[in-house]
N, C-alpha and C positions, 0 to 999 in steps of 0.2 A: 317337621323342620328340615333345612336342609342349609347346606356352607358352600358357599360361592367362591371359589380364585377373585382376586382383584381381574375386573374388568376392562378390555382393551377398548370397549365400547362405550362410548360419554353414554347414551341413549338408553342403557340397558335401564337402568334406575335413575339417576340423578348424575350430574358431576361429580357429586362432593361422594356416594356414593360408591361409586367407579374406582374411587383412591384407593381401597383397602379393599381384603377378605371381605365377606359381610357374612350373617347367620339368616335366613326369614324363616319366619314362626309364625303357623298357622294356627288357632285356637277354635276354627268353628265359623260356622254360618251368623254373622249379627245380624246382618239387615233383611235374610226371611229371603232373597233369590234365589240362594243356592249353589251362588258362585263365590269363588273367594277373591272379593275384590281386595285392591290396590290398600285400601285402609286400613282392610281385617288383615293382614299381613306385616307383622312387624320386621322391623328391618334392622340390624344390629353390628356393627362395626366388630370385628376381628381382630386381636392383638397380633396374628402371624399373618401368613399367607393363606390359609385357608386347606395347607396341607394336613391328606389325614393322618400320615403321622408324628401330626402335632401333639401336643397334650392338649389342650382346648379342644381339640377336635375330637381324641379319644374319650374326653368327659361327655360331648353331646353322642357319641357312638354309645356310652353304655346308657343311656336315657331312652337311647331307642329298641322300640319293639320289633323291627322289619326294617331292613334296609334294602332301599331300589334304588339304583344308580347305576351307570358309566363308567369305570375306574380306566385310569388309563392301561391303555391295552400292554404297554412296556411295565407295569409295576401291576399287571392284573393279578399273580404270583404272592407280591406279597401283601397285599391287600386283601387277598381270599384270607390267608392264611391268620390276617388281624382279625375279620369277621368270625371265623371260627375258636381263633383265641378268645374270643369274648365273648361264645357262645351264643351269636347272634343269626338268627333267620334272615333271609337273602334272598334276593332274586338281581340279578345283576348282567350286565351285560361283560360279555367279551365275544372271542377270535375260537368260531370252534376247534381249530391247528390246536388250541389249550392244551386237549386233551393228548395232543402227544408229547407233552413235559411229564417228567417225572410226576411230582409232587402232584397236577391234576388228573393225571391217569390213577395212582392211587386210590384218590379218595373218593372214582368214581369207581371203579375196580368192590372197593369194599362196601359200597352203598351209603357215605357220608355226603356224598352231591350228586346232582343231576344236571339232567338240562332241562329246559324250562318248554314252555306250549310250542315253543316257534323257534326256529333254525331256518339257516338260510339268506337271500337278500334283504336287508331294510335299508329305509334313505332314513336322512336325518337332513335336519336347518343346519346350513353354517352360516355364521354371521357375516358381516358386510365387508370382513380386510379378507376373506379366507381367499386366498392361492386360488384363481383355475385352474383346474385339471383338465389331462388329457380326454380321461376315461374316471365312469362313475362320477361326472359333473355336470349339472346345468342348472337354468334360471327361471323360474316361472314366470308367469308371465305380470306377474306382481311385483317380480324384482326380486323374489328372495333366491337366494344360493341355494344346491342343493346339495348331496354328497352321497354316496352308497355302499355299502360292503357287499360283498357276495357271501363272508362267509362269519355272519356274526349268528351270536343266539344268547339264547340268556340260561344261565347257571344257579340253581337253586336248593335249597331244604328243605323248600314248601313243597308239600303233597299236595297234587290236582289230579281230579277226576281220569281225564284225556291219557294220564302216566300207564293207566292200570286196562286201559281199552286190548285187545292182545288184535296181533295180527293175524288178518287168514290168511292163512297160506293153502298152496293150491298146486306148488310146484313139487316133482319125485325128484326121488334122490337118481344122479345117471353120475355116475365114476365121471364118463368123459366130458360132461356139462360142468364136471364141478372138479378140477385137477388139486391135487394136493401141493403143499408149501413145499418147498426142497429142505426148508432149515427148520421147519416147526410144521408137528403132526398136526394138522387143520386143512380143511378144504376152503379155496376160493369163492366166496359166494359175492360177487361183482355190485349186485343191489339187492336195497333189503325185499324188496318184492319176487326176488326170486329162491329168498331162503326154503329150500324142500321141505318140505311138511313131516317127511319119515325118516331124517335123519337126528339121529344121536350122538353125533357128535361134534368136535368142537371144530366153528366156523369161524371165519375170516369172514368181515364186514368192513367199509367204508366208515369212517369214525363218522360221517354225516347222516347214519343208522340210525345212531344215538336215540337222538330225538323218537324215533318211532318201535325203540323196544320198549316193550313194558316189562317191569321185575316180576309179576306173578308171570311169565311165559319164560323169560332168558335168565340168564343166570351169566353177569360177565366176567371173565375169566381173569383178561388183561390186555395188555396192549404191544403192538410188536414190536416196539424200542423195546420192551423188557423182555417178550419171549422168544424173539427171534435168536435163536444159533447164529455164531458169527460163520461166514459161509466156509472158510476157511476149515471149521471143524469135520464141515459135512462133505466137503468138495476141496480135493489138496489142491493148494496154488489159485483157489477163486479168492476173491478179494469182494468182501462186506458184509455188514454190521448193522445192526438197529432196524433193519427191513425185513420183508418176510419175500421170499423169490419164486416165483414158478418156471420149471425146466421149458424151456421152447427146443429144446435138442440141438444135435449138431453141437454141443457145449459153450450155447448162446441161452442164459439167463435174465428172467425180466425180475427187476427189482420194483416191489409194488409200492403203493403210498402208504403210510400210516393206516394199521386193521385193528380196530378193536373185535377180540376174543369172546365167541357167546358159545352157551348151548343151548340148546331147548331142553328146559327143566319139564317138562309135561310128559317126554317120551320115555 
């Protein structure tokens, strides 16, 4: 089953359709194809808007076994946080940036979420009023809208196979290949294909890693909004926070992007 917003499109379902929320409820293959046609799909008008958190909405959440969805990317926060109040399994789309909020660095920090097979670019359909864009837009040749992120992935509870695969590595540990943080004891390791193979201890990653650690190999630590020194402690009169820095000398400072924190638990 799944809860629709009131649609801005007459064409999606019907007119009269279109007015309201609606709920569709799938029961099963009747007619023996395979597909879930137009009829085996009930379709159910909605007393609100279709918001999840409605109460009507929260009553079809606890019916359900799995939830797969879209959440909007601005309220993905606290929609995670209802999934997991209700103790519900997930697989879900958002903005890998997530993980450098508090609240989703945590609970990937402790091993109550992950991220799911795939990070990275996906396109999605947008419907017939949606805005051209500059960039990340165009129109097939059928006429539909198109749209793309660069930097979506999906977020999960479910355990898959691909999670547990470990990576080879292949790269040595060299001091000056791999420069240390100025404001938190970790070395810079720029991509995950070049994580050393013989080191033990705790590395800097690109949060778009994620996806291709497995927990039987790393062990994550956390994230550099929360472990970074503010620079001022470590360097008097430098100025920042919430980053992790590497010395370029000359007392010229690069501030990196968001690092999620590993080790390799194996060495």
């Amino acid at each position: 089953m799944t809860t629709c917003y009131q649609s801005r499109d007459p064409d999606l379902f019907s007119s009269n359709a279109s007015k309201s929320a609606v709920m569709l409820e799938y029961l099963g293959d009747k007619s023996g194809n395979g597909v879930p046609d137009l009829e085996e799909i009930g379709i159910k008008p909605l007393r609100g808007n279709g918001d999840f958190r409605s109460e009507e909405a929260i009553e079809l959440l606890k019916q359900a076994d799995i939830v797969v969805t879209n959440p909007p990317f601005s309220l993905f926060r606290e929609y995670l946080a209802q999934l997991l109040q209700y103790k519900k399994r997930f697989l879900i789309l958002g903005n890998q940036n997530q993980v450098a909020t508090d609240e989703v660095a945590a609970l990937i920090t402790n091993g109550t979420i992950w991220q799911g097979n795939y990070s990275g670019d996906m396109a999605f359909r947008v419907p017939p009023y949606y805005e051209p864009r500059e960039t990340r837009y165009w129109v097939d040749p059928d006429g539909q809208k198109w749209r793309s992120l660069g930097t979506a992935c999906w977020y999960t509870n479910l355990d898959f196979a691909r999670r547990h695969e470990p990576l080879i590595l292949f790269k040595k540990y060299d001091p000056a290949a791999y420069p240390k943080y100025v404001n938190y004891d970790a070395i810079e390791v720029s991509r995950y294909k070049d994580i050393p193979e013989d080191y033990a201890g705790l590395m800097g990653l690109p949060v778009t890693a994620l996806a291709k650690l497995s927990p039987d190999q790393f062990d994550i630590v956390g994230f550099s909004g929360t472990l970074a020194r503010p620079m001022i402690e470590v360097i008097p009169g430098q100025k920042g926070s919430g980053r992790f820095y590497l010395d370029l000398g000359g007392g010229r400072f690069k501030r990196m992007y968001d690092r999620v924190v590993v080790r390799n638990k194996l060495l």
